[in-house]
C-alpha positions as CSV (number, residue, x, y, z in Angstrom):
1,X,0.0,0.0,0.0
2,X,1.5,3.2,-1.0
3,X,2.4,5.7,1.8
4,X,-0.1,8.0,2.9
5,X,1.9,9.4,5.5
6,X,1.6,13.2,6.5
7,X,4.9,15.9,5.4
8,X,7.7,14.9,7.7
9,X,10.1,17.6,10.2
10,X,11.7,18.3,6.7
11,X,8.6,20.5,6.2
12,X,8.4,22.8,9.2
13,X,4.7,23.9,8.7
14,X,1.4,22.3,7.9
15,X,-2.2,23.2,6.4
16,X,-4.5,24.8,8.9
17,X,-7.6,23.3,10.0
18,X,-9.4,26.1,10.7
19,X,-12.0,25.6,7.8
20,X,-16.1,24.8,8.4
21,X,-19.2,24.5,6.7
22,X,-19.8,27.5,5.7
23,X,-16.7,27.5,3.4
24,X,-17.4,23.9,2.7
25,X,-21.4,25.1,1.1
26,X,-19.4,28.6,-0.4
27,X,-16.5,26.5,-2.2
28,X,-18.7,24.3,-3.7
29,X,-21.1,26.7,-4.8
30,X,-19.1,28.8,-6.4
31,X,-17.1,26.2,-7.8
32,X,-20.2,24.2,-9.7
33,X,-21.8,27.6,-10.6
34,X,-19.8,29.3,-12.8
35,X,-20.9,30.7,-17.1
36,X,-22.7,27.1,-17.9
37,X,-26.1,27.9,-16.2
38,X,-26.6,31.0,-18.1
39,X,-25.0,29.4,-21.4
40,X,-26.3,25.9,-21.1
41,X,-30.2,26.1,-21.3
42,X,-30.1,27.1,-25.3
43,X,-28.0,23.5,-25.9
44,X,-30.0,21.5,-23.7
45,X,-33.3,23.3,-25.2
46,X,-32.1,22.1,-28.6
47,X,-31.3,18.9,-27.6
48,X,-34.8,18.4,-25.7
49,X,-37.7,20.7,-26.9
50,X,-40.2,19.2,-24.6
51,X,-40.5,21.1,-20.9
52,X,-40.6,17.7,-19.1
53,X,-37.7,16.3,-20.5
54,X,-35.9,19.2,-20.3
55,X,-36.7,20.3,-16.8
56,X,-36.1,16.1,-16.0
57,X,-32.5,15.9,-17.4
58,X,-31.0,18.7,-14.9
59,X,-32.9,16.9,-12.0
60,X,-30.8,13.6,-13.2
61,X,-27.7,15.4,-13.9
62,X,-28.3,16.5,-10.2
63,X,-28.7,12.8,-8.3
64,X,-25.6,12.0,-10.6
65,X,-23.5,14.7,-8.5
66,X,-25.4,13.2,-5.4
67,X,-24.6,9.4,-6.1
68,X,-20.8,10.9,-6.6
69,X,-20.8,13.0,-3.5
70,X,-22.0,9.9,-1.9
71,X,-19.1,7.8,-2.4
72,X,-16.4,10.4,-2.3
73,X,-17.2,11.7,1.0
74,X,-16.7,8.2,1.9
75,X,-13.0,8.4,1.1
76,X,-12.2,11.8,1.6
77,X,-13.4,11.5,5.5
78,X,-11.6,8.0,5.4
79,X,-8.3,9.9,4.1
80,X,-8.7,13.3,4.6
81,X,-5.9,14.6,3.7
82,X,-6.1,18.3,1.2
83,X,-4.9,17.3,-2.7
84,X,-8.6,16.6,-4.2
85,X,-8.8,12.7,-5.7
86,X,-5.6,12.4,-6.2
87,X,-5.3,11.9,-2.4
88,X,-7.5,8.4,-2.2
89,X,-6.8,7.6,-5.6
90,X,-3.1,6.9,-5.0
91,X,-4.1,5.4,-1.8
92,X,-6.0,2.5,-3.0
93,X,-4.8,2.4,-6.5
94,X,-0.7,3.1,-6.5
95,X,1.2,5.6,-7.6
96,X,0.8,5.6,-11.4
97,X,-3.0,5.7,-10.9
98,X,-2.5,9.0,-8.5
99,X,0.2,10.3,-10.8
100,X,-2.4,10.4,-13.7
101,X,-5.1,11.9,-11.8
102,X,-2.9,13.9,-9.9
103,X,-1.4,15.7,-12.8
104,X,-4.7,16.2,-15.1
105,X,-6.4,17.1,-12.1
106,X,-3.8,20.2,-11.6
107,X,-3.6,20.8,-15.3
108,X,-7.0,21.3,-15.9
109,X,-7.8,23.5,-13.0
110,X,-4.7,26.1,-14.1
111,X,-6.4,26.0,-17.3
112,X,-10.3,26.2,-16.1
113,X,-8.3,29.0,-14.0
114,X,-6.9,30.7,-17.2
115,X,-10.7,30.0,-19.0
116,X,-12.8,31.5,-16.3
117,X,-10.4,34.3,-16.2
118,X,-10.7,35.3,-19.3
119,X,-14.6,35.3,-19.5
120,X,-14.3,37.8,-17.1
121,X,-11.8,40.1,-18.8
122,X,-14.3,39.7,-21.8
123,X,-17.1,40.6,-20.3
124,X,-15.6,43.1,-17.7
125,X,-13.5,45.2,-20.6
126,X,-16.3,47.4,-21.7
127,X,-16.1,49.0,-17.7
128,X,-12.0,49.0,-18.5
129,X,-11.9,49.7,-21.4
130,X,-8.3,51.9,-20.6
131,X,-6.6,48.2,-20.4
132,X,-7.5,47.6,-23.8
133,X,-7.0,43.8,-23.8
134,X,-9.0,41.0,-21.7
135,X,-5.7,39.1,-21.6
136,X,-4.8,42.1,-19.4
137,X,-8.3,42.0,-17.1
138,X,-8.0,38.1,-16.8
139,X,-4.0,38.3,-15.4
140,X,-5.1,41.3,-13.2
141,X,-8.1,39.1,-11.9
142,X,-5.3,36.2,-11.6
143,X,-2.8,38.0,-10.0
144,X,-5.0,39.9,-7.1
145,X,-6.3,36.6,-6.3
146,X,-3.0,35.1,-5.7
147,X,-1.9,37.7,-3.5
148,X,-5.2,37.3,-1.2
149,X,-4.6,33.5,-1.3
150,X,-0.5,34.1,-0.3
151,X,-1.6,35.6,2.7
152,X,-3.3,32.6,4.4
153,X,-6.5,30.1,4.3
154,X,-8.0,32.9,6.5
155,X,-8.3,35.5,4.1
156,X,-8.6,32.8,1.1
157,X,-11.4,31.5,3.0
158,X,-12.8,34.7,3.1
159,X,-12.7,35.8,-0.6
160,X,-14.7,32.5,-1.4
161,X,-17.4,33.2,1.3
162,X,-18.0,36.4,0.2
163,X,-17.8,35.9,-3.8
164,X,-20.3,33.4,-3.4
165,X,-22.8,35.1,-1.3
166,X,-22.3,38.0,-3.9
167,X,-23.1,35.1,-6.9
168,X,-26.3,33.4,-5.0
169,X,-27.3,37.2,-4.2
170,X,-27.7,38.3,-7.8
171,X,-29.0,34.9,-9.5
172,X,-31.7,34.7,-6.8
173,X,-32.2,38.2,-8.2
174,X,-32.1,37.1,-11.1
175,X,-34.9,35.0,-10.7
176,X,-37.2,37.4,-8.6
177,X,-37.1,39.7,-11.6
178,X,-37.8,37.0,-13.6
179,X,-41.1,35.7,-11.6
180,X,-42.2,39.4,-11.3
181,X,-41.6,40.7,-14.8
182,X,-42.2,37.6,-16.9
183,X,-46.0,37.2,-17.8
184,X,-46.5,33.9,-20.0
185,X,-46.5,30.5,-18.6
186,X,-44.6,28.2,-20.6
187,X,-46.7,25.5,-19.7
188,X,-49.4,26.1,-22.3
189,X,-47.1,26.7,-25.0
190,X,-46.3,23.5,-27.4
191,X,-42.6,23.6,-29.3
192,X,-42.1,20.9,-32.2
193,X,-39.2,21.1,-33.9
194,X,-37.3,18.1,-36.1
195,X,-34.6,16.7,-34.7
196,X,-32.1,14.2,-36.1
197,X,-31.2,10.5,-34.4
198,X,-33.2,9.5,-31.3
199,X,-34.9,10.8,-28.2
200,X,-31.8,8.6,-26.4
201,X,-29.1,9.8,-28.4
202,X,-30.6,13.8,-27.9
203,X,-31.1,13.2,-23.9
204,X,-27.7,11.8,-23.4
205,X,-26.0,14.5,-25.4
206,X,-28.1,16.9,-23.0
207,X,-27.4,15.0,-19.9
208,X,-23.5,15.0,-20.8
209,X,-23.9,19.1,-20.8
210,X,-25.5,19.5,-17.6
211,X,-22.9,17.4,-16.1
212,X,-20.2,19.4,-17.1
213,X,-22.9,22.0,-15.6
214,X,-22.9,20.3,-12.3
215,X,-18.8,19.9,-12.6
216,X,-17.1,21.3,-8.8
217,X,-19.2,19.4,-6.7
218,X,-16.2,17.8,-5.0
219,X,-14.2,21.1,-3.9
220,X,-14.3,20.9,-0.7
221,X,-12.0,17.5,-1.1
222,X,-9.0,19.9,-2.0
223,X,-9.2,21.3,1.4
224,X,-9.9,17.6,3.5
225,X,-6.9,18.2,6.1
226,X,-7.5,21.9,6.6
227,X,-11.8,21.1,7.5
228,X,-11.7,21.3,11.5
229,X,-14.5,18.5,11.1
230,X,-13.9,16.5,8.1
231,X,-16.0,13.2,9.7
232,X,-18.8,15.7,9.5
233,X,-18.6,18.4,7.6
234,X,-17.3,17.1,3.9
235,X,-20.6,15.3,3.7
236,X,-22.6,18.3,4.7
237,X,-20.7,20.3,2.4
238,X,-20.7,17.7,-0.4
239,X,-24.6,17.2,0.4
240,X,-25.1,20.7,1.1
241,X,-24.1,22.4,-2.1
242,X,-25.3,19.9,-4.4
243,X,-28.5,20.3,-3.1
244,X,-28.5,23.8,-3.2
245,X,-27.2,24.3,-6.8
246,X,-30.1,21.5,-7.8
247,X,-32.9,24.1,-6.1
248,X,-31.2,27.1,-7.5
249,X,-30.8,25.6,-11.0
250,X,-34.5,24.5,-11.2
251,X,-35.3,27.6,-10.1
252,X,-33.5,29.3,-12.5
253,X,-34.7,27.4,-15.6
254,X,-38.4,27.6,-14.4
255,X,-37.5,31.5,-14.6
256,X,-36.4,31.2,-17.8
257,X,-39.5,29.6,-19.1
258,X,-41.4,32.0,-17.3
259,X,-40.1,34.7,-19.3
260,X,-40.0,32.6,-22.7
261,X,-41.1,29.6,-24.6
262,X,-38.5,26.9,-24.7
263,X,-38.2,27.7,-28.4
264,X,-36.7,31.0,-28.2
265,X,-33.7,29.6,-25.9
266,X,-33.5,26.2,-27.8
267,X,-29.6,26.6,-29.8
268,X,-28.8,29.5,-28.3
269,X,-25.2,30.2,-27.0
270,X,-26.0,32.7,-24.2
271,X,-29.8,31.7,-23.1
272,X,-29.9,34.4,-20.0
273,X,-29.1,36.9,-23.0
274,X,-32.2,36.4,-24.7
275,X,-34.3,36.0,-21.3
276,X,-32.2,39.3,-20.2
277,X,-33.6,41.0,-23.2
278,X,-37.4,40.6,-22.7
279,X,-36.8,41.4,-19.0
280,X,-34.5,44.5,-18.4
281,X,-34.6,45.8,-22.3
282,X,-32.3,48.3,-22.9
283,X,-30.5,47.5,-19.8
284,X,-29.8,44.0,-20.5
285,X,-26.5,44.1,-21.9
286,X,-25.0,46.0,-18.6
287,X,-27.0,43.7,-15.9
288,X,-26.3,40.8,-17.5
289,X,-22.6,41.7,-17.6
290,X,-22.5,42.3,-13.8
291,X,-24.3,39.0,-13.3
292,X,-21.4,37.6,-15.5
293,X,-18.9,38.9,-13.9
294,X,-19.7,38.9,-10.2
295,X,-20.8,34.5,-10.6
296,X,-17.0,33.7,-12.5
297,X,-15.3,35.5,-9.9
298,X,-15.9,32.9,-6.9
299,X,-15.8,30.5,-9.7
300,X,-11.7,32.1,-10.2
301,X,-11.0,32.4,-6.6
302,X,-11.8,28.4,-5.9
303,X,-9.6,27.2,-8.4
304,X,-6.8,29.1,-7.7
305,X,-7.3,27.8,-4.4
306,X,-7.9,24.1,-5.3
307,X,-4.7,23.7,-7.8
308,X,-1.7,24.6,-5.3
309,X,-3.5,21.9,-3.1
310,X,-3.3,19.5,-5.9
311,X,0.5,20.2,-6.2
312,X,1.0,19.9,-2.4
313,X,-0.1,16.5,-2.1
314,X,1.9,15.6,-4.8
315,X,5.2,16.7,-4.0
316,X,4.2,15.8,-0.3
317,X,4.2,12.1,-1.7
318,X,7.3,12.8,-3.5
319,X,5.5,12.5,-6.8
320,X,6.6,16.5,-7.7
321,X,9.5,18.7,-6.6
322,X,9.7,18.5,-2.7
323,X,10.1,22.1,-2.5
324,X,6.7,22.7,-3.7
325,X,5.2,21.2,0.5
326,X,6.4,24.9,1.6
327,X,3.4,25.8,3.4
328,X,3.8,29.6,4.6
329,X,2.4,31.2,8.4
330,X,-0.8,31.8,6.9
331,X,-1.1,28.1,5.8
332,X,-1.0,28.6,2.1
333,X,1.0,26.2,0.2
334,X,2.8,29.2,-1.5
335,X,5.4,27.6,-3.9
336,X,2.8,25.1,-5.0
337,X,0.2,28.5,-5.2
338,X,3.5,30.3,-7.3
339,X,3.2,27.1,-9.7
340,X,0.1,26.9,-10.2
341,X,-1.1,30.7,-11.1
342,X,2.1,31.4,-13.1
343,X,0.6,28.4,-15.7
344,X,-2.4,29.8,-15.5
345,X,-1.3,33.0,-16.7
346,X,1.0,31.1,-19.5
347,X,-2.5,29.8,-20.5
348,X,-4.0,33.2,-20.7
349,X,-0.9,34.7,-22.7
350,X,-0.5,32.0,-25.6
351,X,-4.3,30.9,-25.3
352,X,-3.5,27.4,-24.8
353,X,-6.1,26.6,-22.5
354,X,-8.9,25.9,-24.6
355,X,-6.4,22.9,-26.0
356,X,-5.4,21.6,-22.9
357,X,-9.0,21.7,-21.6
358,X,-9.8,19.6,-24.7
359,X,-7.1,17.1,-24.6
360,X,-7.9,17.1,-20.8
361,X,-11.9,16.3,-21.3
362,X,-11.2,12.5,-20.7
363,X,-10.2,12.7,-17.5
364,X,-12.7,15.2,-16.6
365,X,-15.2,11.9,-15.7
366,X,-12.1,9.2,-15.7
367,X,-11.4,10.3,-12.8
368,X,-14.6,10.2,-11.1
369,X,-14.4,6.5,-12.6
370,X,-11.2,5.8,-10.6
371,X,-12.5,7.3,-7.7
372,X,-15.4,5.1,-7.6
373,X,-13.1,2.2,-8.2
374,X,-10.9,3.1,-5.3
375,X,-13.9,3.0,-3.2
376,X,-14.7,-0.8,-3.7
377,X,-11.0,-1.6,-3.3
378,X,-10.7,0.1,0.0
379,X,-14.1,-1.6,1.1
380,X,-12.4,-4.8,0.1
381,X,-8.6,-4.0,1.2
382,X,-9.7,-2.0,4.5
383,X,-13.2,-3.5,5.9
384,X,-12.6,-2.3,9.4
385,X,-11.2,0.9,8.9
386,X,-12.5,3.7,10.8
387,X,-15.3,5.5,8.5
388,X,-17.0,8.6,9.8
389,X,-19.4,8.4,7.0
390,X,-20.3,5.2,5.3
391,X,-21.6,5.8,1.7
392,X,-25.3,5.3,1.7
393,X,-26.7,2.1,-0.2
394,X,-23.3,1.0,-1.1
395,X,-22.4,-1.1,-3.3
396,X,-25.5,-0.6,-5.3
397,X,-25.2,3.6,-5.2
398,X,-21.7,3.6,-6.2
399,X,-22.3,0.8,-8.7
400,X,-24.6,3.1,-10.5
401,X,-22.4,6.3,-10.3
402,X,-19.5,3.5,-11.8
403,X,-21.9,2.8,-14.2
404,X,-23.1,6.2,-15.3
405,X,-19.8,7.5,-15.6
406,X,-18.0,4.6,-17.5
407,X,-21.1,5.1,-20.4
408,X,-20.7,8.9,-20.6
409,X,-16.9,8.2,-20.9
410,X,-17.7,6.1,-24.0
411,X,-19.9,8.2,-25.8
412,X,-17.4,11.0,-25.2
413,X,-14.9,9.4,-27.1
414,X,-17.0,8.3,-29.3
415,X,-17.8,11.4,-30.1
416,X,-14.6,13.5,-30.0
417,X,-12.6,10.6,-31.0
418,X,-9.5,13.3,-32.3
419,X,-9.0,14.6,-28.8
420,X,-9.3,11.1,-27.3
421,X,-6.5,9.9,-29.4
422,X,-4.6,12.6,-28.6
423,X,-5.8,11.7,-24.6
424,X,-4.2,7.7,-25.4
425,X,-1.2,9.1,-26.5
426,X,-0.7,11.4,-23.7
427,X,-1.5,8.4,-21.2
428,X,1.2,6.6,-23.0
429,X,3.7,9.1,-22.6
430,X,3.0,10.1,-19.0
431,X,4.6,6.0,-18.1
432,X,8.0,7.1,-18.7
433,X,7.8,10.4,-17.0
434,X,6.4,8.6,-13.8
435,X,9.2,6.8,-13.5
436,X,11.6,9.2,-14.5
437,X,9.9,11.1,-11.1
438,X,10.0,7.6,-8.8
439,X,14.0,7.4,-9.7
440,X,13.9,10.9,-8.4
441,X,12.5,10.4,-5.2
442,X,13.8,7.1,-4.5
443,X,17.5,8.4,-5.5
């Protein structure tokens, strides 16, 4: 069984556990809700141009982040140590297995930094407009992070609680004025439009969106070791925040439809746009802008928090440069925090991110497959081990969440079979460099 020990006297300070549940519900809040909700409605509309179905797949896309918060808080209370799945992962499946999800895990959250970044510097440039460049507004937004993460979890913490608040604040808004001002009900109206292929086919390419909607559900997993609670409050977090973003994102399509037939969002690339319109008018364009901006900040501020962790764990395990377990008085990971942010600014500067997310995309639910893997080995390897929360209904609930996420990893290659070559080959390559890093820390 690969080590899971905790940094040695060679690294003089440690994480803080100073977090709760509030910052537990505000990571993962602001982490799943980011651009999709207010983009994703005009895909899934095309996809589905029937209310039920429509309204049915974000209620399934939903329990699928439930059945997956279900086992994972299983192993994250079991090992809680910060690092995300790579943590439990390595535990129960070796080194290469946590190399893999280690490393994509940290990859794709600089570059989900760098993306996120940038939507803001898009839609933020018309207000600073003296910068010129977005490139410039998403490295400013970048950078001032960083420094409030360098000086501790405390004020970290902080940022996230309050960006979050600020996001629920103004999409609950959002949906008040929606309610008030919209005067159809969507109910009565029919929408028939021809669609290619099958009713399967179109519900699974709609379910595979809202998933990637529901995407951040397990943040508060990056922070396991520095929880004061873990036993009991990365469940409640877990549980917590999925449950709310389910509510909130009902709610928010329900205002949508409110305000429009399904038709008018169905293929649309920004569907709050064209709600936006009939409800503000002329002031659309600003309002939705601040809505914009104000939800993809919290969403920027959690994964500059969640890659250094990432980073931490690894090198803690020796599977990165040591130097990167420097945690400074404040209990930031800093060197691992330097890392991390400087790659996401290379991302924003040669606009590589959109590739690497790509190449990346397997792993966005092979990992979840792993992670459900590891949790029937460790069942099986570790029967007695102390637990303080037992997944609920498992095998059978973690057997379907195993299930679900082996078939959507499928169809994704399936159906972006470039990239997933590109993924194979990548896989391929990363052997070597593993054990180019072992001979490292075993020399």
């Amino acid at each position: 069984m690969p080590d899971t020990a905790m940094p040695t006297a060679k690294s003089p300070r440690r994480l803080l556990a100073i977090l709760g549940l509030g910052f537990g519900l505000a990571v993962t809040i602001g982490n799943i809700i980011g651009a999709g909700i207010l983009r994703t409605p005009g895909e899934i509309a095309q996809h589905l141009p029937s209310v039920g179905p429509y309204l049915a797949v974000w209620i399934i896309g939903g329990l699928y982040a439930l059945l997956g918060a279900n086992a994972l808080a299983e192993l994250a209370t079991m090992v809680p140590r910060s690092g995300g799945q790579y943590v439990f992962v390595r535990h129960a499946l070796g080194d290469y297995a946590g190399f893999i999800v280690g490393w994509s895990d940290w990859l794709s959250t600089c570059g989900t930094t760098a993306l996120v970044a940038i939507t803001v510097g898009e839609y933020a440039l018309i207000y600073l407009y003296a910068l010129r460049a977005y490139e410039v507004v998403a490295l400013l937004t970048i950078g001032l992070l960083t420094l409030v993460q360098w000086l501790g979890i405390r004020w970290g913490g902080a940022m996230q609680n309050v960006t979050s608040v600020m996001k629920a604040v103004v999409l609950i808004a959002l949906v008040f004025a929606c309610f008030h001002l919209g005067g159809r009900n969507p109910f009565l109206d029919s929408f028939v439009t021809d669609s290619e292929g099958s009713f399967f086919t179109a519900f699974m390419l709609a379910l595979a969106a809202v998933i990637y909607t529901y995407d951040g559900w397990t943040s508060i997993i990056y922070f396991s070791e520095e929880v004061r609670d873990p036993g009991r409050d990365i469940p409640r977090s877990m549980f917590g925040g999925v449950v709310l973003v389910i509510v909130l994102y009902l709610m928010m399509n329900l205002a949508f439809l409110r305000v429009v037939p399904l038709g008018s969002i169905a293929g649309q690339k920004l569907a709050a746009g064209v709600v936006a319109q009939h409800v503000f008018g002329m002031y659309a364009d600003p309002i939705l802008r601040c809505i914009f901006i104000i939800s993809l900040l919290s969403a920027v501020n959690s994964n500059v928090l969640m890659a250094p962790r990432v980073l931490y764990a690894m090198a803690s395990d020796g599977l990165f440069w040591r130097g990167a377990r420097e945690v400074n008085h404040g209990g930031t990971p800093d060197v691992a925090l330097l890392f991390s942010s400087i790659v996401a600014a290379v991302f924003v500067l040669t606009g590589t991110f959109e590739t690497v997310l790509a190449k990346l995309a397997f792993f966005f639910v092979a990992n979840y497959t792993l992670s459900f893997v590891s949790l029937f080995v460790m069942r099986r390897r570790q029967p007695d081990a102390e637990r303080p929360y037992r997944a609920w209904g498992h095998p059978f609930t973690t057997g379907i969440a195993l299930a679900a996420s082996i078939a959507f990893l499928v169809s994704q290659m399936a159906a972006d079979t470039r990239n997933s070559i590109y993924t194979l080959v990548l896989l391929a390559l990363s052997y070597p460099v593993f054990w180019v890093t072992r001979l490292a820390k075993y020399k």
